[in-house]
C-alpha positions in Angstrom: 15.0 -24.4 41.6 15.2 -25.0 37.8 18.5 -25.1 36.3 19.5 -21.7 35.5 20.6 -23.0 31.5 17.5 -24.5 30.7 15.3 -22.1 32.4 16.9 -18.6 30.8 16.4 -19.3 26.9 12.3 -19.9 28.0 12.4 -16.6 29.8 9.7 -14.6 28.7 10.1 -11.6 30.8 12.5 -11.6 34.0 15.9 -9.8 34.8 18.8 -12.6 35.6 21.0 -11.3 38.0 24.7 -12.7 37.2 26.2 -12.1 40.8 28.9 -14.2 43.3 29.3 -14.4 47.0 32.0 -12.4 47.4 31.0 -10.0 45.6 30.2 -6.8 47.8 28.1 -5.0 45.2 26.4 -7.6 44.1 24.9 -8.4 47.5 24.2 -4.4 48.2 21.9 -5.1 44.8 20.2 -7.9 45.5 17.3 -6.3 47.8 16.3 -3.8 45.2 16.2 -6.6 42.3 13.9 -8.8 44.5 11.9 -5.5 45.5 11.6 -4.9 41.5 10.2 -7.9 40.7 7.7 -8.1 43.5 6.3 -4.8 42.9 6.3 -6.1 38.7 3.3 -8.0 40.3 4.3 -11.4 38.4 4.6 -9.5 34.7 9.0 -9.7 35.7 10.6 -13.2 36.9 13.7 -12.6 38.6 16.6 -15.4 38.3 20.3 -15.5 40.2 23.1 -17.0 38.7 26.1 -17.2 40.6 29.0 -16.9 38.5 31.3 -19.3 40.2 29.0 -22.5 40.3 27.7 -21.3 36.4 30.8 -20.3 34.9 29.6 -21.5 31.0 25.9 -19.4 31.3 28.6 -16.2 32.2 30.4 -17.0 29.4 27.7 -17.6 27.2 26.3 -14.3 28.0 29.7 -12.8 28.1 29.5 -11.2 31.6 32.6 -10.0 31.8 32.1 -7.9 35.0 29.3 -8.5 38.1 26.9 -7.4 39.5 25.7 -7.5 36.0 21.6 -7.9 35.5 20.3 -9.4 31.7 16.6 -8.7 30.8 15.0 -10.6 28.5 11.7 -10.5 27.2 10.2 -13.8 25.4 13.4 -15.2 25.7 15.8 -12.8 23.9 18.4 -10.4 25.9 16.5 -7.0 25.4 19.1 -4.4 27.9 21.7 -5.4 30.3 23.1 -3.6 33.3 26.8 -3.7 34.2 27.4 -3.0 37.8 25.7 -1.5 41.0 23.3 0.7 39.2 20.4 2.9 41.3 17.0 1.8 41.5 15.6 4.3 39.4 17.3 3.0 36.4 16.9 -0.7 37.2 12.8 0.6 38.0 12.5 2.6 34.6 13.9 -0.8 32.6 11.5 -2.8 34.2 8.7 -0.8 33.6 9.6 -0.5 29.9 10.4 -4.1 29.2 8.2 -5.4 31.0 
C-alpha cells in the first residue's frame, strides 16, 4: 500500500478514514466506509490512516478526535466527519462529492 502522505495530496476523489486500533467506534465504522466506496463503483477511493503509526498526517490535518473521515476531491479537503456518524449522512456526502 502507498504511503498514506504521498498518496492523500493526489487524491482526487476518496474519503480517508483517520482511525486507531483501539478505537471502538472507529472499528463499528469501518464496514460502512468500505460498503460506501464499493457501491461509489470506483468514482470514491477509500484510504485508512491509523493515527498512531501516522501521527504527523493527523496533525497535519488537525484530527483532533477519531473516527474522523476527510473527503477530498482532486486533492483538496471538501467536508470532514468527526465521529461515528450514520450511513445516511456518510451516503448523502458521497453521493454529493463524489
Amino acid at each position: 500500500m502507498p504511503e498514506p502522505r504521498h498518496t492523500l495530496s493526489a487524491c482526487r476523489g476518496g474519503m480517508v478514514d483517520f482511525w486507531a486500533e483501539w478505537c471502538g467506534p472507529c472499528r463499528a465504522i469501518a464496514p460502512v466506509l468500505e460498503e460506501l466506496a464499493e457501491a461509489s463503483e470506483g468514482r470514491v477511493t477509500l484510504m485508512k490512516v491509523n493515527v498512531d503509526e501516522n501521527h504527523g498526517l493527523a496533525v497535519r490535518y488537525a484530527i483532533r478526535s477519531i473516527p474522523t473521515i476527510v473527503f477530498f476531491k482532486d486533492g483538496v479537503v471538501v467536508d470532514r466527519v468527526v465521529g461515528a456518524a450514520p450511513r445516511a449522512v456518510l451516503r448523502d456526502i458521497v453521493n454529493a462529492r463524489a
